[in-house]
N, C-alpha and C positions, 0 to 999 in steps of 0.2 A: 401392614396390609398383606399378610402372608394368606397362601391360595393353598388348594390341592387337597392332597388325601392323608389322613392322621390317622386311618383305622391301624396302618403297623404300628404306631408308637404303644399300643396296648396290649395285651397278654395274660393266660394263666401265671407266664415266668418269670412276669414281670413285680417287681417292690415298689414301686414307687407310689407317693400317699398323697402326693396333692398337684393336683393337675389344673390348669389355667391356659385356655388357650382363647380364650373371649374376645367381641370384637375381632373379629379377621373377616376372609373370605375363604375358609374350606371347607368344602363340598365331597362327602362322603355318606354310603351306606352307613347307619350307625345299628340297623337292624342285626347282623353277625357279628357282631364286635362282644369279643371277649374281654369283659375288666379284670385284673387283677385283684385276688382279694384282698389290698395293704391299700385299696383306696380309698382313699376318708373323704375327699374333697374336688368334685370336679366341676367346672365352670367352662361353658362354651358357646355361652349366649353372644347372639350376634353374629351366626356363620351361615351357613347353606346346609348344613347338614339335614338331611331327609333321611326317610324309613321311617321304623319305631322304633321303642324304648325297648331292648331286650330285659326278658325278666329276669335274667341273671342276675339284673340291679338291684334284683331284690336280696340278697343276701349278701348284700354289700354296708359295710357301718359306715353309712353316708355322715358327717358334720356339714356337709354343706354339699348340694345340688343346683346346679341354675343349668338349663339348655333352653332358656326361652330365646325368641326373636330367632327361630331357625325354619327348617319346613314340614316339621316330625310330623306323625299322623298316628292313626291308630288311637287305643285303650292305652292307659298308663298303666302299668300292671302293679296289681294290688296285692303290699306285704309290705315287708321291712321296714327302711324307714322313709319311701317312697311318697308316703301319704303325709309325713311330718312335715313338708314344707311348702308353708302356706305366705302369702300378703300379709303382714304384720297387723293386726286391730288399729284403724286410727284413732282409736278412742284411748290405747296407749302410748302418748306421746308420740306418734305419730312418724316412727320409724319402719316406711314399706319400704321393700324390697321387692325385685322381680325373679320370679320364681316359678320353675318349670312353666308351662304354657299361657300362665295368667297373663303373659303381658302380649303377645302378637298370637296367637294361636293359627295352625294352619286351618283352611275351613273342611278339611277335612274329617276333626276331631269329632265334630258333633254335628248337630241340627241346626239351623238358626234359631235362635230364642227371641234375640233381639226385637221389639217392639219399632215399626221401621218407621213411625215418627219422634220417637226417642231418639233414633238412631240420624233422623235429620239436624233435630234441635244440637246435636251433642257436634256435629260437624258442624254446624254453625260457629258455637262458639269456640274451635277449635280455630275455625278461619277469624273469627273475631281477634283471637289473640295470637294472629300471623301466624299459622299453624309450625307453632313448634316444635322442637326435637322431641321435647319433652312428653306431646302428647303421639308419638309416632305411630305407637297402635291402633290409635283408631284412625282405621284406614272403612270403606265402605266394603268391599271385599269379606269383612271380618267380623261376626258377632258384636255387637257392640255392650253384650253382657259380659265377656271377655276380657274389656277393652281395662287398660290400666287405670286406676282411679275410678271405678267404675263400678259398681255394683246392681243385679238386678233381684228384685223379688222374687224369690225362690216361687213362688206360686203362680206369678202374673207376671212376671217377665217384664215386669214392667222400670223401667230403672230409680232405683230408691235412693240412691246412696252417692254423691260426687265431692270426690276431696281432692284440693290439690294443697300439695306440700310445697316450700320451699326447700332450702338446705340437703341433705340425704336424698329425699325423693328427688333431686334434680328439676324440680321448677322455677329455679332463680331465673334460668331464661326465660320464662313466662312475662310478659307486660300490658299495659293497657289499663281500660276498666273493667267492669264483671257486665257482661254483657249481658242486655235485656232477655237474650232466649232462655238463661234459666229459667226464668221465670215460665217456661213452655214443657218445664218436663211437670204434669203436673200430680204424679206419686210421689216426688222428691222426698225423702223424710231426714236428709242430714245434707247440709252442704258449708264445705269446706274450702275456707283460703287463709289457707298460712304460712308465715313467713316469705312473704308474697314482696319483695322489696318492691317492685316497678306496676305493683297495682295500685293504681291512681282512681282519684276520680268519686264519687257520689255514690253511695250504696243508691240502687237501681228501685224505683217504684216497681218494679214488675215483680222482684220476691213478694210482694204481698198476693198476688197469685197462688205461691207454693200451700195450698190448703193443709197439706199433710206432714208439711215437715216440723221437724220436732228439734234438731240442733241445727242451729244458725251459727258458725265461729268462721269470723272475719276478723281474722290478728294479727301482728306484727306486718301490717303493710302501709301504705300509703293513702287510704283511704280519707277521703275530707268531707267537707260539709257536716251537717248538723245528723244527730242522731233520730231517725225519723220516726214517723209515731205512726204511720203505716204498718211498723212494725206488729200493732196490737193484732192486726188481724190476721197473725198467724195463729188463731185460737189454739190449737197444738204445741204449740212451742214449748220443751222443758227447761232448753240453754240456750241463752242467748252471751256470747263474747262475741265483742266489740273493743276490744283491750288491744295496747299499742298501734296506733293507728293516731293519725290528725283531724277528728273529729272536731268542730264547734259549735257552740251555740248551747241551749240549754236543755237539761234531759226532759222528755216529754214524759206527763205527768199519765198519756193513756198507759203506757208498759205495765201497770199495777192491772189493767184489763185479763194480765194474761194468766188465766187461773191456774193453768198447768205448769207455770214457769217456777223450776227449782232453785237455779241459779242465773245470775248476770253480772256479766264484767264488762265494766266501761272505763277501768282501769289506764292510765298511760294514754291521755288524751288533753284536750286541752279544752273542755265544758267547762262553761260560767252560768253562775245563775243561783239561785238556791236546790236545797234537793226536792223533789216533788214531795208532794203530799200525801203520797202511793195508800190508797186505801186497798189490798190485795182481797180479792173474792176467794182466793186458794189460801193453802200455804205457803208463809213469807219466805220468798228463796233467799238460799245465800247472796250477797249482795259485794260488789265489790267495784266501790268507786273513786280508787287511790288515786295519787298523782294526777290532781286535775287542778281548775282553779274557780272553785266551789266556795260560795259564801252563803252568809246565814246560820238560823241554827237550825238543826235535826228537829223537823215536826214530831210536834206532839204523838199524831198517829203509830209512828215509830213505834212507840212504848207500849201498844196494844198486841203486839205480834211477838213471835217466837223465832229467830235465827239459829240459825247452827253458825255461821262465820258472819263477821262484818267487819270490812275493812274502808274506812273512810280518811285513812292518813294522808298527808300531806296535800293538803287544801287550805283553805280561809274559813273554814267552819268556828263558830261558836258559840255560847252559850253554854246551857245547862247539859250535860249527860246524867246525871243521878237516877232519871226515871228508864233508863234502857236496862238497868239489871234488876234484882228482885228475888228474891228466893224461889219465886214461880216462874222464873226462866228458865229455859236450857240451850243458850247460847254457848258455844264450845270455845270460838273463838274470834277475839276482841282486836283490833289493831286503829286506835283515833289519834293517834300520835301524828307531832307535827302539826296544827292546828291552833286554837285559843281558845278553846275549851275552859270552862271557869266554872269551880264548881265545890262545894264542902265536899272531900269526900270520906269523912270519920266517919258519920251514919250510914253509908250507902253498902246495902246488902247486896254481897255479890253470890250469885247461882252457885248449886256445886257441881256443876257440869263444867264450870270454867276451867280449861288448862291452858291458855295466851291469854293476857293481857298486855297489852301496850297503851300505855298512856304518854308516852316522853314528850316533851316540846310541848305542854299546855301551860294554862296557869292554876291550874287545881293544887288548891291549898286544903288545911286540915290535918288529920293526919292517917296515918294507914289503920284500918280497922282492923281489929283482934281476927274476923272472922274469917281473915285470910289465910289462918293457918292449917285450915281446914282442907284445904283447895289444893289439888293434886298439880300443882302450876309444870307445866313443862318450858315454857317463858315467861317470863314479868319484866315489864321494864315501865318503874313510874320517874326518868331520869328527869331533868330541865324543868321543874315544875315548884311549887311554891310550899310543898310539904314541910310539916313539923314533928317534934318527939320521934320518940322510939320505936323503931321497928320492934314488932312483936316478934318472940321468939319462938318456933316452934314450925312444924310443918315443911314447907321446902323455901321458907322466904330466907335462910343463909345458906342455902344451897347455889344462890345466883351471888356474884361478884357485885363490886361498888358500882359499876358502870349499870347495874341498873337501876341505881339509885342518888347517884350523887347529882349534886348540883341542885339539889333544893335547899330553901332555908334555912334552915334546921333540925332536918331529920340525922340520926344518930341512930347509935347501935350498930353491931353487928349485921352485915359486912362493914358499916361502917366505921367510923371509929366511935368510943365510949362514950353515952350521952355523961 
């Protein structure tokens, strides 16, 4: 908890390249402060420092900048590499950072933007979930288009965008359930909770509210109860993940309601039942329903649609797969392994878009069709299963080792040994 003034530590005559003095309490002009030009790296977020940003920093080869959560004010001045450092996309795995003023902003910076019933809702659920460290910027003082995890529409100020992380971003302190006020921001178009360990509790009837939102990811947390079919009426919806979470009960059959929907992951849950009967009005999203305890066999309708992935491994599934590929597919990638599966598969024509398949742990017997040599595979694994004869020779099928092959009845050839 070191206090006081740090403008001497800096200089034209100074060398030094990477500076770290964050989390304190010192309190200085930062406005006349001369950097050093060997500084690559300064970090000071979490002090009292007030003024502005001198533009000096513009010709500075920054790798790294943080002075948020202090009391700056003014214009950020524009050049160098000043403007490189921004909030990380969550839409790329979901590594934010906090970065110049994006995270506590002084209200001096700008105008209010903030939409001030937006700006209630979002306190709400802040005090919902004991208002933690984690969300410390929004404070009522301060913009709340501003605020950390936070985004608003560039046009309407309205706030579109709420993600919360766990891990990196620092909301593992975050607990509770997801409180009903979401459901009151109503331009929402993405809302996020991940890796959320101490979020408990029922996904909320009141997201059926959010008219406009379009990605829904609720993952790696503690969520329970059944997968709800209120869901369908987020007619917008693209993504929907629902994956590692303690979800039961069985999937509701409206989710095929949702025309826009690209992708869903219900993956890492613990759904019983068969799989719906999904008759899709849109394009068949990628679908991903691993690791659950899923019985029956894959409806027929199935066979009528076009995937890009499907992943239905490790369930109770079985019966027939033969009718899911075809030469008029373009399914890319395949993963039913693990299951009981039962099925000839010498005649079954497989797409040439296919580079995964996984088949391992069925009982599909027969033998490998010639036509796989064709197939640009990037994985193949038909291991545990009741195959016969010779692996055809050619293409990338001895480009994979025994392990994707052994352990059926009879199949031979290279990788294996000589039929």
């Amino acid at each position: 908890m070191l206090s006081g003034d740090l403008s001497f530590m800096f200089g034209s005559n100074k060398t030094v390249q990477i500076f770290d003095f964050s989390r304190n309490l010192f309190e200085f002009n930062l406005s006349d402060v001369v950097f050093p030009a060997s500084l690559t790296s300064l970090d000071l977020n979490h002090n009292k420092i007030f003024g502005s940003l001198p533009v000096e920093l513009t010709a500075l080869d920054f790798q790294y900048l943080n002075v948020s959560y202090n009391r700056l004010c003014g214009k950020i001045p524009t050049g160098g590499k000043l403007q490189s450092f921004d909030v990380t996309s969550a839409s790329s795995l979901l590594t934010l950072s906090l970065l110049l003023f994006l995270s506590l902003p002084s209200p001096c910076l700008s105008a209010e933007r903030c939409n001030p019933h937006d700006k209630e809702v979002l306190l709400q659920i802040k005090q919902s979930f004991n208002n933690p460290y984690f969300l410390a910027s929004w404070v009522p003082t301060f913009d709340c288009c501003d605020w950390y995890v936070v985004e608003c529409d560039s046009t309407t100020n309205r706030i579109n965008s709420l993600t919360l992380f766990g891990g990196v971003q620092g909301g593992g302190n975050l607990s509770g359930q997801i409180p009903a006020a979401v459901g009151d921001l109503p331009f929402l178009e993405t809302l996020i909770f991940h890796k959320l360990s101490n979020l408990t509790g029922p996904i909320p009837p009141a997201i059926a509210k959010l008219s406009h939102l379009k990605t829904l990811w609720l993952s790696w947390t503690n969520l329970t109860g059944p997968v709800p079919s209120f869901l369908s009426q987020l007619k917008n919806l693209t993504f929907l993940d629902l994956s590692f979470n303690d979800l039961t009960g069985s999937i509701p059959m409206e989710l095929s309601l949702l025309k826009n929907l690209a992708g869903i992951r219900l993956d890492r849950n613990k759904l019983t039942g068969p799989i719906p009967d999904w008759r899709f009005t849109g394009n068949a999203p990628d679908i991903n329903l691993s690791h659950n305890k899923l019985t029956g066999q894959i409806p027929d309708s199935f066979g009528y649609y076009n995937y890009t992935r499907l992943d239905f491994s490790r369930n109770m599934l079985s019966g027939d797969l033969s009718f899911m590929f075809g030469s008029n597919k373009t399914v890319q990638i395949v993963d039913f392994s693990r299951n009981t599966f039962e099925f000839n598969m010498s005649n079954v024509v497989f797409p040439a878009s296919l580079t995964s398949l996984d088949l391992n742990h069925n009982r599909i017997f027969g033998s490998l069709p010639v036509g796989l040599t064709a197939l640009q595979f990037q994985f193949l694994n038909v291991s545990y299963n009741r195959l016969c004869g010779k692996i055809p020779m050619g293409g990338k099928l001895q480009s994979f080792d025994a392990t994707s092959y052994f352990h059926n009845r009879c199949l031979c050839g290279a990788p294996l040994t000589a039929c």
